[in-house]
ROTI-906474 format. One record per atom (N, C-alpha, C, O, CB): x, y, z; atom name; chain; residue number from 1. Coordinates in steps of 0.1 Angstrom, whole numbers. Glycine has a CB too. Layout:
// residues N
{{X; Y; Z}; CA; A; NUM} ...
END
This chain:
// residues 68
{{-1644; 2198; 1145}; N; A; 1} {{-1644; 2192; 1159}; CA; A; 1} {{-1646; 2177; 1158}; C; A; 1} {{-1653; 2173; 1149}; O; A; 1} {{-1656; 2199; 1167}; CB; A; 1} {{-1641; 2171; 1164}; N; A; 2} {{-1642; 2152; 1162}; CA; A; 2} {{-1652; 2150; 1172}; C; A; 2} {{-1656; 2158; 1181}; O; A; 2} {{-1626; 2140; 1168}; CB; A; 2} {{-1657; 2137; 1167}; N; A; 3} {{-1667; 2132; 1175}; CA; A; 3} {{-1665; 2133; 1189}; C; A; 3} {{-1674; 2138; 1197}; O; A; 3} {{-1668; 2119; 1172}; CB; A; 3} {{-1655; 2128; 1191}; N; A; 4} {{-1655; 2126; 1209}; CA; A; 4} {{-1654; 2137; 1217}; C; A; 4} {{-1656; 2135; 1229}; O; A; 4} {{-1644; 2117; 1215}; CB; A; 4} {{-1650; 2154; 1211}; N; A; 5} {{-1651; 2164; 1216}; CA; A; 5} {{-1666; 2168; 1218}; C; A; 5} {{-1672; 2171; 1228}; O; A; 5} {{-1643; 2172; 1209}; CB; A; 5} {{-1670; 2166; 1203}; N; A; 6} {{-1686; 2171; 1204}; CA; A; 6} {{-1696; 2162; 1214}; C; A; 6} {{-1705; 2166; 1221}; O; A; 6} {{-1693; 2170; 1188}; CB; A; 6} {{-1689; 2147; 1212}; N; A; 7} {{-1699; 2143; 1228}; CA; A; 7} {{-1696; 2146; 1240}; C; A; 7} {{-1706; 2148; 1247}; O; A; 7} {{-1703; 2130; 1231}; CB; A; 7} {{-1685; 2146; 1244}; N; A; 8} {{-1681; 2157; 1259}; CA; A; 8} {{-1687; 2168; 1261}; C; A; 8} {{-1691; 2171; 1272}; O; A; 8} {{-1669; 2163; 1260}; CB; A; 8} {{-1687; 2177; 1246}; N; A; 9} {{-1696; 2190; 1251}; CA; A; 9} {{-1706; 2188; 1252}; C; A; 9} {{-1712; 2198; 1256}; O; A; 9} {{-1696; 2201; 1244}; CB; A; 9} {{-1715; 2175; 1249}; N; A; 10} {{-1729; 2172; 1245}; CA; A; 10} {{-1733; 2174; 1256}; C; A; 10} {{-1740; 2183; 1260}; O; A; 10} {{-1732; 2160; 1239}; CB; A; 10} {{-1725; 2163; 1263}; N; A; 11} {{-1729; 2157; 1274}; CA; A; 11} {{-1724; 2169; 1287}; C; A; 11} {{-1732; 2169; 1296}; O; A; 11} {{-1722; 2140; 1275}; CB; A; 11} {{-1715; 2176; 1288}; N; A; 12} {{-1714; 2185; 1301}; CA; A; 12} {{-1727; 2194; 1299}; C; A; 12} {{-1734; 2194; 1310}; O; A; 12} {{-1697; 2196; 1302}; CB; A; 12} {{-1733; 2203; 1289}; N; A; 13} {{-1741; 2204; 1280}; CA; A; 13} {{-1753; 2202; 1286}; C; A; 13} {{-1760; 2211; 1292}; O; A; 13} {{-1738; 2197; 1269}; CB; A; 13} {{-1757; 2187; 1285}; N; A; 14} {{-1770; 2187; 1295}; CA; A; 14} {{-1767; 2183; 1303}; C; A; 14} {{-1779; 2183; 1307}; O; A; 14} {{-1781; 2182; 1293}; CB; A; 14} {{-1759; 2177; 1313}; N; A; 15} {{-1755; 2179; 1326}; CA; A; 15} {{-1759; 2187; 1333}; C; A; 15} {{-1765; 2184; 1343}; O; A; 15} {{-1745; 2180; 1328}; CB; A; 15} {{-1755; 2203; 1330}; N; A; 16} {{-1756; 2213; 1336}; CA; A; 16} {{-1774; 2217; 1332}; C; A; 16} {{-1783; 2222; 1338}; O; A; 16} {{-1743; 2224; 1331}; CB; A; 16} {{-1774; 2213; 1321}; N; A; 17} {{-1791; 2219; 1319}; CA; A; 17} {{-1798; 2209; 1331}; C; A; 17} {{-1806; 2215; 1338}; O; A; 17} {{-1799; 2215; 1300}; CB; A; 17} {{-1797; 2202; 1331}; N; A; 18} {{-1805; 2189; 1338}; CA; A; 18} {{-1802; 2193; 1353}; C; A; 18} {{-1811; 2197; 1360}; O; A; 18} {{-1797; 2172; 1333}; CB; A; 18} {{-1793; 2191; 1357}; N; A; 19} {{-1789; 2198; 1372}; CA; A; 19} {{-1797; 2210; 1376}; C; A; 19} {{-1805; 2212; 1385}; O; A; 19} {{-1774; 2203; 1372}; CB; A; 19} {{-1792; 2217; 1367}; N; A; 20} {{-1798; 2231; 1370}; CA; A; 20} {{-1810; 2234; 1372}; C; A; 20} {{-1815; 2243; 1378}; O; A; 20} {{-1796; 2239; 1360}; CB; A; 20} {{-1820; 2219; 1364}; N; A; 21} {{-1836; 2223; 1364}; CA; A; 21} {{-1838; 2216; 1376}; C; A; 21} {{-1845; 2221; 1385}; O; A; 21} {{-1847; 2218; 1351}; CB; A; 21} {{-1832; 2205; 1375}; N; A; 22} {{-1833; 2196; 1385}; CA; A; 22} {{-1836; 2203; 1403}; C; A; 22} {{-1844; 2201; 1412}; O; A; 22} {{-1817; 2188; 1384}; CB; A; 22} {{-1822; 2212; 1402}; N; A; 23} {{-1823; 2220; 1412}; CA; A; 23} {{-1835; 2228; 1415}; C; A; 23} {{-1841; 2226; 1425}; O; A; 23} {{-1814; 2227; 1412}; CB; A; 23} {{-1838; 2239; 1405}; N; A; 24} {{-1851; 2251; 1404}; CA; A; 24} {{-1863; 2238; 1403}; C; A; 24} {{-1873; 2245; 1405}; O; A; 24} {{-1850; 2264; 1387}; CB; A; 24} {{-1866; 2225; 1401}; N; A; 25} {{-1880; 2218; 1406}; CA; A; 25} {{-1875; 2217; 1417}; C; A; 25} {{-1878; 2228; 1422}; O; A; 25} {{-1887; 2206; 1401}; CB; A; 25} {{-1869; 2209; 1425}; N; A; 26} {{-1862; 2209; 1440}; CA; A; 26} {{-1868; 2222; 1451}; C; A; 26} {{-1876; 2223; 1460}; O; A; 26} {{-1844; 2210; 1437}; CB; A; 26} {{-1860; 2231; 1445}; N; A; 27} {{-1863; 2246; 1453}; CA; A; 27} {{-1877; 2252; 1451}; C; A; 27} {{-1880; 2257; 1462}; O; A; 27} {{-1854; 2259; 1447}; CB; A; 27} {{-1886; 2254; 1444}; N; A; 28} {{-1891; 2259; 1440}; CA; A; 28} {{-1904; 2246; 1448}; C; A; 28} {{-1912; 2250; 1456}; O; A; 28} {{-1886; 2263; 1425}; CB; A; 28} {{-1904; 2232; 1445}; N; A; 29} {{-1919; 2226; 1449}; CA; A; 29} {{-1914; 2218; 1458}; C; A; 29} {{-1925; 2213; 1462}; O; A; 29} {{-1929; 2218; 1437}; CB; A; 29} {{-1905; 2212; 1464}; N; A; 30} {{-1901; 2204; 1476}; CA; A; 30} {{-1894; 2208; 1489}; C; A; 30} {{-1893; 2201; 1499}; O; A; 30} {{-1894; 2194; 1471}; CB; A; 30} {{-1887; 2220; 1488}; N; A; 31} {{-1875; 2225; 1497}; CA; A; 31} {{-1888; 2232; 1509}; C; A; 31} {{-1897; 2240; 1505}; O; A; 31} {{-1860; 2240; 1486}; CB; A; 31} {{-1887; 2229; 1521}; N; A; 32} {{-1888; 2240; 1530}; CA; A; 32} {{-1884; 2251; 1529}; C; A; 32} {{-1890; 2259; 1522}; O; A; 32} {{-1884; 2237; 1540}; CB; A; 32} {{-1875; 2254; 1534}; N; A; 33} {{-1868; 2269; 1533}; CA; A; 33} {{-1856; 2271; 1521}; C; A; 33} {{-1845; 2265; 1520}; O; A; 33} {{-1860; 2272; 1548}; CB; A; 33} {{-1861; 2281; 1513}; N; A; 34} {{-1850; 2283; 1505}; CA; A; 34} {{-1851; 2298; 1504}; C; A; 34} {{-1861; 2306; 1506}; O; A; 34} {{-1849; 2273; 1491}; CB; A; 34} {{-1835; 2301; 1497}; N; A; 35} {{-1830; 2318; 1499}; CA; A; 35} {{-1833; 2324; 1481}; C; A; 35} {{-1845; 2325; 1477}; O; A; 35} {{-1807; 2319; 1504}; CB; A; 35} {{-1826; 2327; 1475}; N; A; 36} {{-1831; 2337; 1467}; CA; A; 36} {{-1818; 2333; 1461}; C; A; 36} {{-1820; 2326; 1451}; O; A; 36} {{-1835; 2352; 1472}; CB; A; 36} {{-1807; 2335; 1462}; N; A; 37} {{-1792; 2328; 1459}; CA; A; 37} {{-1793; 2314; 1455}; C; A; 37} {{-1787; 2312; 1444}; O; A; 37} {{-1782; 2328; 1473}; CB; A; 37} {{-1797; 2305; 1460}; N; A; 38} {{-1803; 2295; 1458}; CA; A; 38} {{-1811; 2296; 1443}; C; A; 38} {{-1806; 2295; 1432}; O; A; 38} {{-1809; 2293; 1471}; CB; A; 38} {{-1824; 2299; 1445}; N; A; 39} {{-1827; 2299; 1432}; CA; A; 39} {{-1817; 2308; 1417}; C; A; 39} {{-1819; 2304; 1405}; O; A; 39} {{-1838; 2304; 1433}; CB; A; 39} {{-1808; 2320; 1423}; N; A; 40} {{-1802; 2321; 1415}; CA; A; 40} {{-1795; 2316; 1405}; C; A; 40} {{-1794; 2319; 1393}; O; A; 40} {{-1799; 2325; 1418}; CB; A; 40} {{-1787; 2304; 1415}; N; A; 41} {{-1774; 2297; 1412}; CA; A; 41} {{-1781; 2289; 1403}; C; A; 41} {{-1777; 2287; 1391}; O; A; 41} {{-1765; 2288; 1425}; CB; A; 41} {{-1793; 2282; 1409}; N; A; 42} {{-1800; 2271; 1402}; CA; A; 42} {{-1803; 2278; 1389}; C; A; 42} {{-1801; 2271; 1378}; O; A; 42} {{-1815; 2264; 1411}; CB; A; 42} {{-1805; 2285; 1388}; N; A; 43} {{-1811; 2294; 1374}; CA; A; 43} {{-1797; 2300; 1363}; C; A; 43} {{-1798; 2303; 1351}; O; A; 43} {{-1819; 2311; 1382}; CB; A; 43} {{-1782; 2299; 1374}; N; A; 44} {{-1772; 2303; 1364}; CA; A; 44} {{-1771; 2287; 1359}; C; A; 44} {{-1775; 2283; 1348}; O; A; 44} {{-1758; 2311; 1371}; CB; A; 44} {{-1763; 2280; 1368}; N; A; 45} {{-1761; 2268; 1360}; CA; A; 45} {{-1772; 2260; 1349}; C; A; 45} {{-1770; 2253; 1339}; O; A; 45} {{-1758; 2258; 1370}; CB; A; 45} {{-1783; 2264; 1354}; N; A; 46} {{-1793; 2258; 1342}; CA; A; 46} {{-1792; 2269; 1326}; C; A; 46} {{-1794; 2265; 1315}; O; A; 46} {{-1813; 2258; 1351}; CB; A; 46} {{-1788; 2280; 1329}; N; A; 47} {{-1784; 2291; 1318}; CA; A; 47} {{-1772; 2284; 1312}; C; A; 47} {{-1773; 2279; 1301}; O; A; 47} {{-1780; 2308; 1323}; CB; A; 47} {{-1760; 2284; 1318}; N; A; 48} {{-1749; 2283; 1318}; CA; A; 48} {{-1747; 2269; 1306}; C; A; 48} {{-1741; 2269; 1296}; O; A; 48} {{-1744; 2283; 1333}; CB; A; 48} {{-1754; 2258; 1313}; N; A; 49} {{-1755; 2250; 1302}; CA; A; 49} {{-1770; 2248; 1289}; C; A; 49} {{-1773; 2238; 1283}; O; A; 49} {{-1753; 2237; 1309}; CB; A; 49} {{-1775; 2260; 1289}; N; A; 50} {{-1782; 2263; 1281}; CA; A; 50} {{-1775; 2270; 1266}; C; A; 50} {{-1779; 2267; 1255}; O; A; 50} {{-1790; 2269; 1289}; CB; A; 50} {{-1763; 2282; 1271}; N; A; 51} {{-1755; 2289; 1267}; CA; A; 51} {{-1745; 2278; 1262}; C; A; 51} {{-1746; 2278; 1250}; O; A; 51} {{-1752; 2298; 1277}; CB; A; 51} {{-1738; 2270; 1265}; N; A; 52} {{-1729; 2257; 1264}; CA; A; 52} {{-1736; 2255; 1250}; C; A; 52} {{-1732; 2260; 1240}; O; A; 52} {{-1730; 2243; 1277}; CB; A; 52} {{-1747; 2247; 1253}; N; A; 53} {{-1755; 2239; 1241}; CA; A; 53} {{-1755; 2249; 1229}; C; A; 53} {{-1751; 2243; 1218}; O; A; 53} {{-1771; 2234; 1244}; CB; A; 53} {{-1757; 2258; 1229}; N; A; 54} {{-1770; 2267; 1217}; CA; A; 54} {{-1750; 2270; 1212}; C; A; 54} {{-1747; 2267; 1201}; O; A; 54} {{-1789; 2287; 1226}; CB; A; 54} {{-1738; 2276; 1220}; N; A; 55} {{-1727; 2279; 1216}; CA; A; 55} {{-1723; 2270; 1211}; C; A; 55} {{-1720; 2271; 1199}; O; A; 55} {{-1720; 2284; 1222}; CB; A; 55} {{-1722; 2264; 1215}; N; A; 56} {{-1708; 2245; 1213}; CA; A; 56} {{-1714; 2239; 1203}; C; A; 56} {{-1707; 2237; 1192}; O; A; 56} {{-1706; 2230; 1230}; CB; A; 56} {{-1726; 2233; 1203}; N; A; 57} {{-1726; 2220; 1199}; CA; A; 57} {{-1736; 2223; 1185}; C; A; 57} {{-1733; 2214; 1177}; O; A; 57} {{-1733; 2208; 1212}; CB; A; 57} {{-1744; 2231; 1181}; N; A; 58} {{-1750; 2235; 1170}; CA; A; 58} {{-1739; 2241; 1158}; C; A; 58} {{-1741; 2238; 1146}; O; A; 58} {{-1761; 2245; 1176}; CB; A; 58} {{-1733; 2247; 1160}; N; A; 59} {{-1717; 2253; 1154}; CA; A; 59} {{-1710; 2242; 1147}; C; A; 59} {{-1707; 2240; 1135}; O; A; 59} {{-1707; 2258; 1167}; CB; A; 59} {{-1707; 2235; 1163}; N; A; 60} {{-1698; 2225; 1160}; CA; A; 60} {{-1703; 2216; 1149}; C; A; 60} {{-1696; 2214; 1139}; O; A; 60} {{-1694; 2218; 1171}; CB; A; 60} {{-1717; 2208; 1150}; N; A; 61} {{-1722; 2206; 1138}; CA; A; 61} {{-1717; 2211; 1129}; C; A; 61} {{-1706; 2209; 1124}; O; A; 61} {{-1734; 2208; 1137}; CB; A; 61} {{-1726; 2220; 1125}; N; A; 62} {{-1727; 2227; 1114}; CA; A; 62} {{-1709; 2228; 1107}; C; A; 62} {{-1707; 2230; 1095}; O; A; 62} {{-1734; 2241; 1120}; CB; A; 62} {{-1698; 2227; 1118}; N; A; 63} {{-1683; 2228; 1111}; CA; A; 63} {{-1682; 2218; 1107}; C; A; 63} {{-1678; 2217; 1095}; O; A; 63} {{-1670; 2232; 1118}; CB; A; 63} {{-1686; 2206; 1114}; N; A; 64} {{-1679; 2192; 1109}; CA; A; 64} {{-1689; 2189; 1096}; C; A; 64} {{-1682; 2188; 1086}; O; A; 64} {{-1679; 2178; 1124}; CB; A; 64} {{-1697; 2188; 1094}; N; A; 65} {{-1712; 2184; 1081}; CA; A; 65} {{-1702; 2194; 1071}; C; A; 65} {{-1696; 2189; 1061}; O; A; 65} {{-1736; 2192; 1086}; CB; A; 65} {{-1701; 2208; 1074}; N; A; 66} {{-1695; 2214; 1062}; CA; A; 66} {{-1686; 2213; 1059}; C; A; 66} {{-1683; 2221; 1049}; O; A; 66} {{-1696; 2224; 1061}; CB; A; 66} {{-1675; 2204; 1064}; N; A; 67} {{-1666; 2201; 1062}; CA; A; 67} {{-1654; 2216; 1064}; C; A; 67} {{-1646; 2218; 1054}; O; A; 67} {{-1669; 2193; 1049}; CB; A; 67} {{-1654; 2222; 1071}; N; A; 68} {{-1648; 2234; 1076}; CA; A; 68} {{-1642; 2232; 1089}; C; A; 68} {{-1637; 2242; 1094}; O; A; 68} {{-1658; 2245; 1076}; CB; A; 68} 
END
């Protein structure tokens, strides 16, 4: 994988982690009213780029260092 792939995935990567928490502190200690969907979503996308990282970018290491 080249450099500049692996920092795109880096970076969408924690984007979505960051968003995602961003959202569930939001909902969870500042929001008046919130639904249950709401925390869902906040809870997929914060997975979603949890899943991203731990798949993509630890691997991808690991191909490019081993020269594979």
């Amino acid at each position: 994988m080249s450099p500049i792939r692996r920092t795109i995935s880096l970076m969408v990567a924690l984007v979505l982690i960051i968003v995602g928490l961003v959202a569930l502190i939001y909902l969870l200690f500042f929001a008046l009213r919130w639904k249950g969907w709401m925390l869902m979503a906040a809870g997929f996308v914060t997975a979603l780029g949890g899943m991203w990282f731990w798949e993509d970018f630890p691997k991808a290491r690991a191909k490019s260092n081993g020269g594979g």
